[in-house]
N, C-alpha and C positions, 0 to 999 in steps of 0.2 A: 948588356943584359938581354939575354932571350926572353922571345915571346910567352912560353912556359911561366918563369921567373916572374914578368910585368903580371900572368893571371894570378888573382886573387879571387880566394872560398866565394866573398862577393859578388865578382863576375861571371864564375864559372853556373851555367845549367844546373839546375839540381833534377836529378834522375825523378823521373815519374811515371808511374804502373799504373793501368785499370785494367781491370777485369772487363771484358769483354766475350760478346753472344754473336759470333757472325749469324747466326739462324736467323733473330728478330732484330738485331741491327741495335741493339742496347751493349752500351758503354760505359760503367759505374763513374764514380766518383776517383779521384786523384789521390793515388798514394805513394810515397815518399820511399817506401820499401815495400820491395819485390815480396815477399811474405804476406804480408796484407793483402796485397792487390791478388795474391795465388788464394788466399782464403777466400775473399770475396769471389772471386772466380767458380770454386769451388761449392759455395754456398750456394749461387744460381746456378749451378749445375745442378744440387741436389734439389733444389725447392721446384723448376724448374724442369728438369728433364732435359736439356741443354748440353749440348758438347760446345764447352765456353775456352777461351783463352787467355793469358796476361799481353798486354801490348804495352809496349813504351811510349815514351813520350812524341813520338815519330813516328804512332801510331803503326809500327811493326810490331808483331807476333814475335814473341820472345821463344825463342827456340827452347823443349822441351817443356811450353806451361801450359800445355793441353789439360783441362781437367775434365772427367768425365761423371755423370751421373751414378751415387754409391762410393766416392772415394779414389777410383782408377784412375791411376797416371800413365800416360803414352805419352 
């Protein structure tokens, strides 16, 4: 039996996004999918004035989850 095989949904990480502000060093809350954590991003961008990003669980910048103040994606 491979290592693959012995993981179980259980064991395995489950993915986790926040919305984060490198400006002021704010990090939202924990979400389970990438779409929420880009909305909340999103939303402190707009309330805010913020150029905010989505991080994983590994606290890395998810490539392409810039969001910019107004709606703008880069």
């Amino acid at each position: 039996m491979t290592a693959q095989e012995q993981e179980t949904a259980a064991t395995r990480w489950a993915p986790a996004y926040r919305a984060h502000c490198p400006g002021c060093k704010w990090s939202g809350r924990t979400f389970s999918s990438y779409g929420s954590a880009e909305q909340a991003a999103q939303g402190r961008a707009d309330k805010y004035g913020h150029v905010t990003h989505v991080i994983d669980q590994y606290g890395l910048r998810v490539v392409g989850s810039v969001r910019r103040p107004g709606g703008e994606e880069s």
